[in-house]
N, C-alpha and C positions, 0 to 999 in steps of 0.2 A: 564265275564271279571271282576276281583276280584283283587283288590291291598294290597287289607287289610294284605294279608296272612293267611286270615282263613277260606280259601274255605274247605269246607266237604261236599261230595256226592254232586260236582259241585253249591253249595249254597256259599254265605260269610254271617259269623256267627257274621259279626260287625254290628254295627250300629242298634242294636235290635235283629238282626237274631240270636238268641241264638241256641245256639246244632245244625245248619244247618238248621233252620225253617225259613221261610221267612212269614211271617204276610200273608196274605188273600190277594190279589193283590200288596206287595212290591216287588221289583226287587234292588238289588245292580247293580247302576251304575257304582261304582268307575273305572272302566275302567283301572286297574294296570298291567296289562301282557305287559311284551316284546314282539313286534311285530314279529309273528314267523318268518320272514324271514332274521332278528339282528343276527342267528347266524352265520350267511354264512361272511358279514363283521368282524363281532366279531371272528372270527378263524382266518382272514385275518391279524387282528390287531397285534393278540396275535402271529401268527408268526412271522408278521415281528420283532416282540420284541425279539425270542428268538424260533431256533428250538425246537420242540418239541411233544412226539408224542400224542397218539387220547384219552387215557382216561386221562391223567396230561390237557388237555386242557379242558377234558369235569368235571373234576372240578373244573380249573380256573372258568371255566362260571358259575355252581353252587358258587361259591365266590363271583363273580360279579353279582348273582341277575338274569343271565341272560336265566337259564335253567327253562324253566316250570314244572310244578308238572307232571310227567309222563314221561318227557322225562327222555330216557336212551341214554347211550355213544352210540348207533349204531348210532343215528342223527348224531355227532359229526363225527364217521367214514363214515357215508353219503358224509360229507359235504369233507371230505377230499379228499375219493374218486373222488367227481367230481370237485376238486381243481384242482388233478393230470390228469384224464382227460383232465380238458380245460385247461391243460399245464401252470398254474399260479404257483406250487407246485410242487416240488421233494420228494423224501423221501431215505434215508437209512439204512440198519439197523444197530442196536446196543444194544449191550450185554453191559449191566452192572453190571452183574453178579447177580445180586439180582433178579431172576424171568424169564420170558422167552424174546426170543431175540424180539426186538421192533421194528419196520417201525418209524422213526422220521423226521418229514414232516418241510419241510424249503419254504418259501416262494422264488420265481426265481423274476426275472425283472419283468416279464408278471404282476406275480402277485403282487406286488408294484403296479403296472401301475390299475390294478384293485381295489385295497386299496385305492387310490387317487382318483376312480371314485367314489368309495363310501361314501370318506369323504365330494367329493362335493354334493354328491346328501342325504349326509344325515346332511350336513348345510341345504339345502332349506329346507329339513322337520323341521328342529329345528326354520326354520323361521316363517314358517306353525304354528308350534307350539306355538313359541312366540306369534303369532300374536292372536290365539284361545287364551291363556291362560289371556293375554290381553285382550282382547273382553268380555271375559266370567267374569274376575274378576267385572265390573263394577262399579272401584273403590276401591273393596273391597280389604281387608287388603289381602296379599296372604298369 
């Protein structure tokens, strides 16, 4: 878990780790990845902002920080996939002329109703959070 941004060959190269080398028993803590399961919400979001289909979404999230090193747009097509499964998402297609015709996925009531579940349940984590980040500071300057 690497926040730095300068994981190589699964190491982070900050904080001494130079070229990927971690010193004789160092381990990077920094703990910076999005929690893999942020994109299922985060696709939730980002529809109800504005239909839209599976790879324009799966570079919003690359924009927002939110795509880990290795993940490709099929996650993104995963996640849509089982949108429209558990009936929160629609889709239809369209030709824009520029490239081939596109599936563009619109969020329904359901999944509104799902969106709102998520925002509560991802306050308590930021409470969670507050509260560690609190705790951990000891005062200290953040």
């Amino acid at each position: 878990m690497c926040g730095h941004g300068y994981v190589e060959g699964g190491r982070c190269r900050a904080n001494g780790h130079v070229d990927g080398a971690v010193r004789s028993g160092e381990t990077c803590f920094c703990g910076g990845k999005i929690p893999r399961h942020f994109t299922l919400p985060a696709v939730l979001l980002l529809l109800d902002k504005e239909p839209s289909h599976g790879y324009a979404l799966f570079q919003r999230l690359s924009e927002l920080g939110i795509t880990e090193s290795g993940m490709s747009p099929a996650t993104v097509y995963r996640v849509l996939s089982r949108l429209e499964e558990d009936g929160l998402a629609t889709h239809e297609y369209s030709d824009d002329g520029q490239g081939p015709t596109r599936k563009v996925y619109a969020l329904n009531e359901e999944g509104r109703k799902a969106l709102a579940e998520w925002r509560v349940h991802i306050e308590r984590v930021r409470g969670l959070l507050d509260w560690f980040v609190d705790e951990a500071s000891d005062g200290q300057a953040r």
